[in-house]
C-alpha beads as a LAMMPS data file, in Angstrom:
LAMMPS data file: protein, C-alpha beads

98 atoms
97 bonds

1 atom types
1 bond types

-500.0 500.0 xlo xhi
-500.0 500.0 ylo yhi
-500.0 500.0 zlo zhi

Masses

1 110.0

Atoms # bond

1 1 1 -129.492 -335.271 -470.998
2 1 1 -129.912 -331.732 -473.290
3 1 1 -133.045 -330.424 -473.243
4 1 1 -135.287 -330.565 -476.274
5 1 1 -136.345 -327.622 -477.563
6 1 1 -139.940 -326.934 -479.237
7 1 1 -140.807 -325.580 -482.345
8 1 1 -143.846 -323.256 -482.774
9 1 1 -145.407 -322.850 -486.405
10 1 1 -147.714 -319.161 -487.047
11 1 1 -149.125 -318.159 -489.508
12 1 1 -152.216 -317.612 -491.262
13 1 1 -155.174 -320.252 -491.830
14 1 1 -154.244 -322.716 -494.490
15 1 1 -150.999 -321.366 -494.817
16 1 1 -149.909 -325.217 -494.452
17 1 1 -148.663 -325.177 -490.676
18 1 1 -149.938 -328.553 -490.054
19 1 1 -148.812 -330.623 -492.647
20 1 1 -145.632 -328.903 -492.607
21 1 1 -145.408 -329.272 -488.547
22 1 1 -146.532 -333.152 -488.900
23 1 1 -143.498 -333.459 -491.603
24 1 1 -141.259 -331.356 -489.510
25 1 1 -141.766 -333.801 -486.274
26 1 1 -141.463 -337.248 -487.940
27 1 1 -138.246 -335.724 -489.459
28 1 1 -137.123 -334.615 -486.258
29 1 1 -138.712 -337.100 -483.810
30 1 1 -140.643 -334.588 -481.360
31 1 1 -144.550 -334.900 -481.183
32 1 1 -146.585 -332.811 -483.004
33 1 1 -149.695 -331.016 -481.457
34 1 1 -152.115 -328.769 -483.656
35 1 1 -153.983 -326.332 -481.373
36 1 1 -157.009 -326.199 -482.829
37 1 1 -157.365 -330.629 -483.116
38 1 1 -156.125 -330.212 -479.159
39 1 1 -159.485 -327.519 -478.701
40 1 1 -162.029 -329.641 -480.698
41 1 1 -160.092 -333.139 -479.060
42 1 1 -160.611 -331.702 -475.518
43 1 1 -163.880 -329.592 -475.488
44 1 1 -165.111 -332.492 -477.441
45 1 1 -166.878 -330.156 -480.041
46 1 1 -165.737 -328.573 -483.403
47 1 1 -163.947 -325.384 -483.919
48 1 1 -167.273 -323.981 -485.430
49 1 1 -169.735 -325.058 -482.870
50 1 1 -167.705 -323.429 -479.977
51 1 1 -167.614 -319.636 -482.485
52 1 1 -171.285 -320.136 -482.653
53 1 1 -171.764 -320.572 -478.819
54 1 1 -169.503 -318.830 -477.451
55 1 1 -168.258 -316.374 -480.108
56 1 1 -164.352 -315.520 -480.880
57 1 1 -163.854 -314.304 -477.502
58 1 1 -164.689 -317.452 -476.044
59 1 1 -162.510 -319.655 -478.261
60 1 1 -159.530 -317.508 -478.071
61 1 1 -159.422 -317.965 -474.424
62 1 1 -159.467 -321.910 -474.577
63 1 1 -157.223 -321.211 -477.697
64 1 1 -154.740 -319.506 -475.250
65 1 1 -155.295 -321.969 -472.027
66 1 1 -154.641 -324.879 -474.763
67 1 1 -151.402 -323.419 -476.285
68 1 1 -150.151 -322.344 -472.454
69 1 1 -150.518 -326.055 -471.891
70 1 1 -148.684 -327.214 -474.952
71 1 1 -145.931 -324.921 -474.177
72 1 1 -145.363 -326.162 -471.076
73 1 1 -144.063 -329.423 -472.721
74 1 1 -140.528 -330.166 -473.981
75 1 1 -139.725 -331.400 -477.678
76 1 1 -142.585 -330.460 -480.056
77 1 1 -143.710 -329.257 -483.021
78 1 1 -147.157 -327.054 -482.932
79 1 1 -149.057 -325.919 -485.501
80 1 1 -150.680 -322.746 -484.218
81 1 1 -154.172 -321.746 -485.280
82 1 1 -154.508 -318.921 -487.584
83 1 1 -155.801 -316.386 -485.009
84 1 1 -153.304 -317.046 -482.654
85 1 1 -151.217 -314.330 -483.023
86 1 1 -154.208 -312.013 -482.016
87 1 1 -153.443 -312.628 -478.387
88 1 1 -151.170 -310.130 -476.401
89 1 1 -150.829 -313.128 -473.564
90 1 1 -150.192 -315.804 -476.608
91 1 1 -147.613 -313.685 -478.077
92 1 1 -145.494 -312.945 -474.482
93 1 1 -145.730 -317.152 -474.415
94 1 1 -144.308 -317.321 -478.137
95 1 1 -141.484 -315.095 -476.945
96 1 1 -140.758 -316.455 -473.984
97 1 1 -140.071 -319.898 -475.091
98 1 1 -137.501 -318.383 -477.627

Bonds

1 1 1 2
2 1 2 3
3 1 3 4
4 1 4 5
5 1 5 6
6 1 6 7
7 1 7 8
8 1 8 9
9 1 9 10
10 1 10 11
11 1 11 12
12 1 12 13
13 1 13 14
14 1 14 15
15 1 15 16
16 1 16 17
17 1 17 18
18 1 18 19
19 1 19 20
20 1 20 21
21 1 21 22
22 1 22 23
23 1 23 24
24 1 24 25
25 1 25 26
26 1 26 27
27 1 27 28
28 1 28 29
29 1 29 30
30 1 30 31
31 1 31 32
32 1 32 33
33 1 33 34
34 1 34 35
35 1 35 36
36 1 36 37
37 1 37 38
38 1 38 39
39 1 39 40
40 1 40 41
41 1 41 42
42 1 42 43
43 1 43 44
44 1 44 45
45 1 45 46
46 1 46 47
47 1 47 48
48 1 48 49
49 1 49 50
50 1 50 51
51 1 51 52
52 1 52 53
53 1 53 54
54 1 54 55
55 1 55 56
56 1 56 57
57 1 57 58
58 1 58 59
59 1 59 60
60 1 60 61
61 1 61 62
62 1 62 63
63 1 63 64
64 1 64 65
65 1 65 66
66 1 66 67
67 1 67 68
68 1 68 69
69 1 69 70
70 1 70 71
71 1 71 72
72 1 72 73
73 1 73 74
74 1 74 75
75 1 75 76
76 1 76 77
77 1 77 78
78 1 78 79
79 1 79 80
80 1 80 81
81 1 81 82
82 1 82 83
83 1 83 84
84 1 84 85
85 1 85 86
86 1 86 87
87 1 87 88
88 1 88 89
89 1 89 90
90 1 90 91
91 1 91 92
92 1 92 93
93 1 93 94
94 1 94 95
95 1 95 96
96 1 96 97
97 1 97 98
């Protein structure tokens, strides 16, 4: 069987990745994933809690262990978060799944 290949959406915050990546997966029947819902779903708090407690540096590193995760998988679709890109360790990931 071919392997399925995944499909990573960046860009900036409300720049529509989500809706677009939802749309994208129905249409192409891989599972969608939107890193930030997969932070809040898993930490079990809201994006804006965890920048009060534990600042950006704190959610960029469970930003990053959360998209290593997802990119682990085979046949999705996921929406980045808007800050994403910041990461030198995120962006080695991005290219290496190219």
């Amino acid at each position: 069987m071919a392997e399925k290949r995944n499909i990573f959406l960046i860009g900036p915050m409300g720049a529509g990745k989500s809706t677009i990546g939802r749309h994208l997966a129905d249409e192409l029947h891989l599972e969608f994933f939107d890193s930030d819902q997969e932070i809040e779903k898993r930490s079990g708090a809201d994006i804006a809690w965890i920048f009060d407690l534990e600042g950006e540096e704190g959610f960029r590193l469970r930003e990053e262990n959360i998209i290593n995760d997802l990119t682990d998988k085979q046949g999705i679709v996921l929406a980045t978060g808007g800050g994403s890109v910041v990461s030198k360790m995120l962006e080695t990931d991005f290219q290496h799944e190219v």
